[in-house]
N, C-alpha and C positions, 0 to 999 in steps of 0.2 A: 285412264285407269281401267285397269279388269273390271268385267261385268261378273263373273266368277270362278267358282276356282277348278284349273282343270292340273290334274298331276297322272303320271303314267306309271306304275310298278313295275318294278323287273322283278322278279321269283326266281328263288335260285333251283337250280336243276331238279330233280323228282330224285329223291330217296337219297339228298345230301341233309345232313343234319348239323347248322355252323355250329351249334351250342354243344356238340356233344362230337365233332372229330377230334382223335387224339393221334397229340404230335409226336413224331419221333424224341430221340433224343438230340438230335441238331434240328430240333425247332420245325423239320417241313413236315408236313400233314400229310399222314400216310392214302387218305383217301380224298383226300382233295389237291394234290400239289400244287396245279397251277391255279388255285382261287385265291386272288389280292384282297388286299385291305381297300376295297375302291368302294365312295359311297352311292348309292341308287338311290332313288325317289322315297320310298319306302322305309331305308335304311339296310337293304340287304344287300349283300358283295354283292361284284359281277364278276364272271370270272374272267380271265385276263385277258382269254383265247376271245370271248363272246366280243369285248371292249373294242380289244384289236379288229375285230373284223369290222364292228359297227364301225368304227372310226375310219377305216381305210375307203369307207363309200361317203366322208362327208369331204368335199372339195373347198378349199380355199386359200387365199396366196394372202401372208400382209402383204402390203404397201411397203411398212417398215420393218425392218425387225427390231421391235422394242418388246421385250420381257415388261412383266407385273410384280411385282412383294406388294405384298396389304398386311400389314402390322396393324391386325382390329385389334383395341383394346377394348376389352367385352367386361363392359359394367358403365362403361362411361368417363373419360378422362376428364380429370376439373382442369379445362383450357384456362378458365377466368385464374388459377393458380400456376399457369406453367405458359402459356402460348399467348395469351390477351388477357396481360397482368390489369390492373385497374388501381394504382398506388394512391390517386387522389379521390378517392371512393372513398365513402364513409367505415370505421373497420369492421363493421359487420357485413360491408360485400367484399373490401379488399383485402380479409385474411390476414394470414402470417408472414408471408413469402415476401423480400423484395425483387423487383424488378433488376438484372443487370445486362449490361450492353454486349451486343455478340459483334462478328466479322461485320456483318450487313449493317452502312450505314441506317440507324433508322428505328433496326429492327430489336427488340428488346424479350427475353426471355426470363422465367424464372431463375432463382440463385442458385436453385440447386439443377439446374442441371447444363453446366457451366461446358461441358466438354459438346454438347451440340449447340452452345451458343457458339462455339470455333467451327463451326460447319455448316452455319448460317448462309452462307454465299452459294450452299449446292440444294436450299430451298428454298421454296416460298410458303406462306401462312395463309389460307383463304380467312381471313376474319370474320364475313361476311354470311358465312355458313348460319343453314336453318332450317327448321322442319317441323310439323307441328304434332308429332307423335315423342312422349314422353315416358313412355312402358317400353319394358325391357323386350325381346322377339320380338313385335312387331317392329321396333324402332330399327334392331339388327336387319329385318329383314329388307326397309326401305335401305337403311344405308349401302347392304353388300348384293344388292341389286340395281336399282334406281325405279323401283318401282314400292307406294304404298300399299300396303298390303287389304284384300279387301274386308269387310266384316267377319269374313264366312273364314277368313285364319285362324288357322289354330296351331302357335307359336311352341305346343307341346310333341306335337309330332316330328318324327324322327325320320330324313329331312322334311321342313316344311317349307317347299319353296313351293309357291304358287306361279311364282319367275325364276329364270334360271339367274344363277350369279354369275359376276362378271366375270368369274374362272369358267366359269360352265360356256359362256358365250365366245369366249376365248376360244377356246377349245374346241367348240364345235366349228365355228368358222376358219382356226387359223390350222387348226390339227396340230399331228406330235412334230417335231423337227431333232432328228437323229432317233436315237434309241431309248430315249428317255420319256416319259408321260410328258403330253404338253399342262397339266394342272396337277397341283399338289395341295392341299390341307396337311400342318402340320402345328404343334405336333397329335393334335386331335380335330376332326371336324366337327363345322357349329352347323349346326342344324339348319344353317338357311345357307351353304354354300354348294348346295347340292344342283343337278340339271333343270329338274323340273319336269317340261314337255320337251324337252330339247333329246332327252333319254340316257342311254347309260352311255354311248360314245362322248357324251361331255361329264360323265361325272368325275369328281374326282379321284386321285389315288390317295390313300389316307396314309399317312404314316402309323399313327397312333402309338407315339414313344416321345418320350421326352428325350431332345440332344443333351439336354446337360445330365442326362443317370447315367452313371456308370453303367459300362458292357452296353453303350445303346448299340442296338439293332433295331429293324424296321421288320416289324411281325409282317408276312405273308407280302409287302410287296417285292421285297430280295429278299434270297436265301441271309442269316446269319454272314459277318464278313468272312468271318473264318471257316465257311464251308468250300471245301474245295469244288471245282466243277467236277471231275471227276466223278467224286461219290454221287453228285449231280446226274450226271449219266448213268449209273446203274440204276438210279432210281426211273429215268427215264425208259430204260432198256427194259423193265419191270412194267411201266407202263404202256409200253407199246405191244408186250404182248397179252396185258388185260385188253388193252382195244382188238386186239388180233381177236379174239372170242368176242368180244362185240360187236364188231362188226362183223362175222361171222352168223351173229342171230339176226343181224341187220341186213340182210342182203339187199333189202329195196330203200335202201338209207336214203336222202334225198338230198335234193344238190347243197342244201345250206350244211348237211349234215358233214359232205366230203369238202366244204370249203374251210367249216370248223376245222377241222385236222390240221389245217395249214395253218392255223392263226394259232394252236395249240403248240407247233414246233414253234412260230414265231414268240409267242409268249417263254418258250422254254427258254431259248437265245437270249429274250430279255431278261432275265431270273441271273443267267451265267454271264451275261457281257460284262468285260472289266469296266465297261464306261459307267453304267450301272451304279455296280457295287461301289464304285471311288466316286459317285457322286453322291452316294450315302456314307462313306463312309470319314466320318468328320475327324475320327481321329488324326485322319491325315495332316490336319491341318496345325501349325507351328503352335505351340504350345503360348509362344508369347501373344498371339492374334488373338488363342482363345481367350484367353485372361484380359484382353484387351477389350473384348466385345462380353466379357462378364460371364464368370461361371454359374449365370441363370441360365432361367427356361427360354426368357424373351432373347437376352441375348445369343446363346447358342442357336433355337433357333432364328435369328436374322442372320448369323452365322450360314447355317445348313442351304436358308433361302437364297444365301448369294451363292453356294456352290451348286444348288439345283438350276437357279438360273444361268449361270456357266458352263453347267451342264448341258444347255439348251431345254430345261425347263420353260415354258411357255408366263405359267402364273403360280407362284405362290402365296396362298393362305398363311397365315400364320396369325393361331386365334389363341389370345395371351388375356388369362381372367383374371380376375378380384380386385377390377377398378368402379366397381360402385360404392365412394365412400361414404355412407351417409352418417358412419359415423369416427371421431377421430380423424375426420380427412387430412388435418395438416401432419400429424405424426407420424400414418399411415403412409402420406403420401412422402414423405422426408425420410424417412428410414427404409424404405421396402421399394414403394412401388419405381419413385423416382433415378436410384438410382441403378434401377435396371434400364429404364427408360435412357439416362443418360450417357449408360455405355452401349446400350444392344441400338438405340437410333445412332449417336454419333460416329461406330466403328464403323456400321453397313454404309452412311455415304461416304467417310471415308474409304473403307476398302474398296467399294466401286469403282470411286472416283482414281484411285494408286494402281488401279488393273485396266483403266480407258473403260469401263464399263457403264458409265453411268448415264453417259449419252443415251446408252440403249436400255435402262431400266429405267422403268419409273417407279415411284416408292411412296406408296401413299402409308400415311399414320393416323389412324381416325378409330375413332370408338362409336354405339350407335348413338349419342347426343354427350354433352356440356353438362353441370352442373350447375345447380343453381345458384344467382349471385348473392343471395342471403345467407348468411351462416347460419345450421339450427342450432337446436338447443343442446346438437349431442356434440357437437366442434364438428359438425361435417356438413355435406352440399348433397343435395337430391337430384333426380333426374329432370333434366331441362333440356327440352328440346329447343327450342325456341331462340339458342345461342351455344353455337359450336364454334372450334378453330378447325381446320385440317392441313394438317402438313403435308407438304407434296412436293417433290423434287426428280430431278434425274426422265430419262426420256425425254429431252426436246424441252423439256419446264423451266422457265427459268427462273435464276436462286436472287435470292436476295430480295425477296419483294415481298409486298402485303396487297393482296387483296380485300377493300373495304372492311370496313370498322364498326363499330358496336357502340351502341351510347354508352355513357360517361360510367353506368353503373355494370354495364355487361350484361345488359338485360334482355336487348332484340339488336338486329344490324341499325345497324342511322344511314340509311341510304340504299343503297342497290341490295336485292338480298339473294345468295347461291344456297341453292340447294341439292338434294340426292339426283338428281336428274343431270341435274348441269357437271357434276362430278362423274356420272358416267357416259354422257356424252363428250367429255373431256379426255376421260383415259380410254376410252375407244379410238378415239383420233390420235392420243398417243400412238395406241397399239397398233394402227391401221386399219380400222374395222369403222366404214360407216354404219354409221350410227343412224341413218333415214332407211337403215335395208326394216324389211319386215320378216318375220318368222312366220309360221303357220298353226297351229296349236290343232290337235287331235282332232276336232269338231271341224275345223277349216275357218275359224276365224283368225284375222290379223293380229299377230301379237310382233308389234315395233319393238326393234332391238332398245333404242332410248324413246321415254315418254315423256314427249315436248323438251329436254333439257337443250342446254344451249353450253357450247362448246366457251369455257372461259377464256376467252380470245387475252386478256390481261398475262396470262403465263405464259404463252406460246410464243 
């Protein structure tokens, strides 16, 4: 575990104001063009040009080529009601819900959400999940990293990573592949998926739009879909002669200065590449898919996250809120949450799985803890750490299984216990990334990619 907390700021250029440039009328910023929606340490853009450059000096090759989706659901999913049902539990822990049978001999899921019970055989259920942090940010921040956060966190700051997240370490070790960012947050980032010390060539690109609103577009990482390149180009052509007068008062610019220019056309390329824009751009997609995968948030985007990973997206985030039910949980969870759940997981393995994709993704579903197995007083379950499920499939994983169990009430694991560690020493060896390399952190101390986890040899 960290001895303290070390984070790095990136600042955005001298005499750029984000809160106060205004946009044209197709959306691009007349005094900033090529500045992304990408998150920093801090919380401030980086601009696209800076990103690219940083990122073109960090080297590394996977092993394999496996993509990431993380479907956090950010409040806490009640597993004891949906993934490690407990029917012979007294009804004050075993709820409302029954238990019915999916594909996977064995394996048993809630009622309601019957349509990933048919897609059983392309996961498996770690049952055995645990952790002993039960507050909301810190608990995220152990789970979308694999590190516990230390005293000196403070879960309010905007990112607060003290460790980079598994998108960020992606990223930085495996870099982009094709023309597209290798890490994406959508359709908003959480606050702990940010680099860290790792810096702004791992951070990620943010979308920060909802796939399911109409007219969606992607503010500041692509133009608008319906911006032609062209007008594209003038605005360029515009730009190239405001640098012509800056650099002009620059004559003694320095080498990082003339290397910038280069990473500025290549960002420009990225903005207008059709690969780009048709990896955002989701209308493309058959109308009966979308309605298949749910005219929500979660479902569209797990949508968006399969075409960014087909894109040659490296990792997608996708951080879907208002699963802390503490109160009304079975109503809550039966009308609303679940059957987003039921369409936005089951269509993503199926679609994977109907395009040969799924080999090469892995697809984790986790929240940052369980819920507790007592019902209160309000009809709902509280934060508990101390008994999680996590769903995980696709990359190399194999489906149909259960990793260890939980006593009889779903209270703590009964027997072997997996934790944050062992989940990111696991999807590392998915992705190709050992997981015994170490980083370096600012001051020059050791910062190990995974701390002590152990790769869950049971899925592989």
């Amino acid at each position: 575990m960290s001895t303290g907390r070390v984070s790095v700021g990136v600042v955005p250029p001298e005499g750029i104001d984000m809160n106060r440039a205004i946009r044209c009328c197709d959306g691009i910023r007349r005094r900033d063009l090529l500045r992304v929606g990408v998150g920093s340490v801090l919380g401030a853009s980086v601009s696209l040009p800076e990103m690219l450059m940083a990122a073109s000096a960090e080297s590394g090759r996977p092993a394999k080529d496996v993509s990431l989706i993380i479907l956090f659901l950010q409040g806490g999913l009640s597993t004891i009601d949906t993934l490690d049902m407990k029917p012979n539990a007294p009804k004050e822990f075993r709820g409302d819900f029954r238990p019915i049978d999916t594909v996977a001999p064995g394996v048993q899921v809630a009622e309601h959400i019957p349509l990933v019970a048919q897609q059983a055989d392309k996961f498996s259920l770690i049952r055995s999940f645990t952790h002993p942090n039960s507050n909301h940010g810190q608990a995220d921040h152990y789970m979308l990293t694999g590190y516990h956060p230390t005293p000196a966190f403070n879960s309010n700051m905007k990112p607060n990573n003290e460790r980079p997240a598994h998108g960020a370490v992606i990223s930085h070790k495996l870099g982009p592949k094709g023309s597209v960012p290798p890490y994406v947050c959508l359709p908003r980032m959480h606050n702990s998926t940010g680099p860290a010390f790792l810096g702004a060539s791992a951070a990620p690109f943010v979308v920060d739009a909802d796939p399911n609103s109409p007219g969606f577009a992607v503010p500041d990482l692509v133009p608008p879909i319906n911006v032609d390149a062209s007008r594209l180009d003038d605005r360029k052509q515009l730009l190239s002669q405001v640098d012509k007068y800056r650099k002009g008062a620059e004559a003694k610019a320095n080498t990082r200065a003339r290397t910038l220019s280069v990473f500025q056309n290549k960002a420009f390329d990225l903005m207008t590449s059709p690969e780009t824009k048709a990896a955002f751009d989701i209308e493309r997609e058959p109308k009966k898919l979308r309605d298949e995968y749910g005219r929500h948030a979660l479902g569209q985007s797990a949508l968006m996250a399969r075409r960014l990973v087909e894109a040659g997206v490296r990792c997608v985030t996708v951080n879907h809120n208002d699963w802390d039910t503490h109160y009304n949980n079975f109503r809550v969870l039966k009308n609303d949450l679940l059957p987003q759940f039921n369409t936005g997981v089951a269509t993503l393995f199926r679609d994977l799985a109907d395009r040969s994709m799924l080999e090469n993704t892995l697809v984790i579903v986790m929240g940052e803890f369980g819920r507790t197995p007592r019902v209160n007083k309000q009809a709902g379950r509280d934060h508990w750490g101390p008994s999680n499920t996590i769903l995980i499939g696709g990359g190399g994983v194999k489906g149909g299984r259960i990793v260890g169990r939980t006593n009889d009430k779903g209270e703590k694991p009964a027997g072997d216990r997996t934790g944050p560690e062992d989940l990111a020493a696991t999807l590392y060896r998915c992705v190709g990334i050992d997981s015994t390399e170490e980083f370096r952190m600012p001051d020059g101390r050791p910062a190990p990619i995974v701390n002590d986890g152990r790769v869950i040899s049971e899925l592989l």
